[in-house]
C-alpha positions in Angstrom: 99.4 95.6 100.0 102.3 98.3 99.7 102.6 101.5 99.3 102.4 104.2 96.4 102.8 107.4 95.5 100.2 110.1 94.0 101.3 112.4 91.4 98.6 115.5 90.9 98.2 119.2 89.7 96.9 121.6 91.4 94.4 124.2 89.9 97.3 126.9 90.0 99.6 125.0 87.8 101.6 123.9 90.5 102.2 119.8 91.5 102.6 117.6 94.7 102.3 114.4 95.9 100.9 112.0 98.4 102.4 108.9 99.9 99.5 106.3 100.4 99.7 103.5 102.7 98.6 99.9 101.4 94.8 100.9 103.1 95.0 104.1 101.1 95.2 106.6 103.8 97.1 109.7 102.8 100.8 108.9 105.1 102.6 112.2 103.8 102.0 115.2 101.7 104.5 117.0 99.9 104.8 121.2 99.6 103.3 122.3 96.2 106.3 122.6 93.3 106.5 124.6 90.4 107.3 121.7 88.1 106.3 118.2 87.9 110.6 117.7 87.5 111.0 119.2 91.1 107.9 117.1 92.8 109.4 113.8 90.8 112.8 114.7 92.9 110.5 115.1 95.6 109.7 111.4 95.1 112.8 110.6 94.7 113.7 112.1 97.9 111.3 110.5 99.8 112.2 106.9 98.4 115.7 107.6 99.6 115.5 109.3 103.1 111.9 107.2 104.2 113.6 104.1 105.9 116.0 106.7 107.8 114.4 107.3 111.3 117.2 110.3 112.0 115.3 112.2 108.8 111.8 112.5 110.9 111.1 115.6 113.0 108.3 115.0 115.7 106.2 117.3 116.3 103.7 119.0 118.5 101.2 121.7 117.2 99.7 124.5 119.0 96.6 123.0 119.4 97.9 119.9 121.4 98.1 117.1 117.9 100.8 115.8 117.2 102.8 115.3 113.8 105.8 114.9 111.7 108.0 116.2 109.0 110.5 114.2 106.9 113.9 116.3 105.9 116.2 115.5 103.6 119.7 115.3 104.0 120.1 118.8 103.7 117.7 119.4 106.2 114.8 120.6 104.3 111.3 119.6 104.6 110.0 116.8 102.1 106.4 116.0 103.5 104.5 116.1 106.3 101.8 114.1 108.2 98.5 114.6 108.9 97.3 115.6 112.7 97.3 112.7 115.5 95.3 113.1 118.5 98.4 110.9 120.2 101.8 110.9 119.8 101.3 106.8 119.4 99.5 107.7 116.6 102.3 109.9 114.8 105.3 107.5 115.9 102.9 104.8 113.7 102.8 106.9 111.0 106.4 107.4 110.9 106.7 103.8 110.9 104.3 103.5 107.8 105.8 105.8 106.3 109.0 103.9 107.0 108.1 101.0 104.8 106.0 102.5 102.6 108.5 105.6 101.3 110.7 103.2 99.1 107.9 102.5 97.3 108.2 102.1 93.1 104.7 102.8 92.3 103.3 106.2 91.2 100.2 107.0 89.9 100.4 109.8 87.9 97.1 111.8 88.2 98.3 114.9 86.5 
């Protein structure tokens, strides 16, 4: 099963989205936008720059897990992962992301 996106609204008014993986684990998460235009180019973003692997930043937090961040072409931040206890773990999330990210489906929950 493939990929899709989820559209929502926050309780402040503001809007992001999620990049689900054909098991429906949350893949990506998107920064919270001021209007649902700007998380749609969001989207948009992420169907473009996903099957890029020069566009993913890995990462390691403070604590010791590891994660990711997909940029744009301009460098800024589109979405990023969830915590991995092992950097196997975030290098397969990059590569769901991958194949998922060009993804036509959204579910608009907003």
């Amino acid at each position: 099963m493939a990929g899709w996106f989820e559209l929502s609204k926050s309780t402040d008014g503001q809007f992001r989205f999620v990049l689900k993986a054909g098991n429906a684990q949350t893949i990506l998460s998107s920064e919270l936008y001021k209007s649902l235009d700007a998380a749609q180019n969001g989207i948009a973003s992420v169907q473009k720059n996903a099957p890029d692997a020069a566009r993913y930043d890995r990462k390691t937090a403070s604590n010791g897990k590891f994660y990711f961040t997909l940029k744009a072409a301009n460098h800024q931040v589109i979405g990023s992962s969830q915590m991995y206890e092992a950097e196997a773990g975030r290098d397969n999330g990059i590569a769901s992301v991958q194949s998922n990210g060009p993804s036509d489906t959204i579910k608009d929950l907003t």
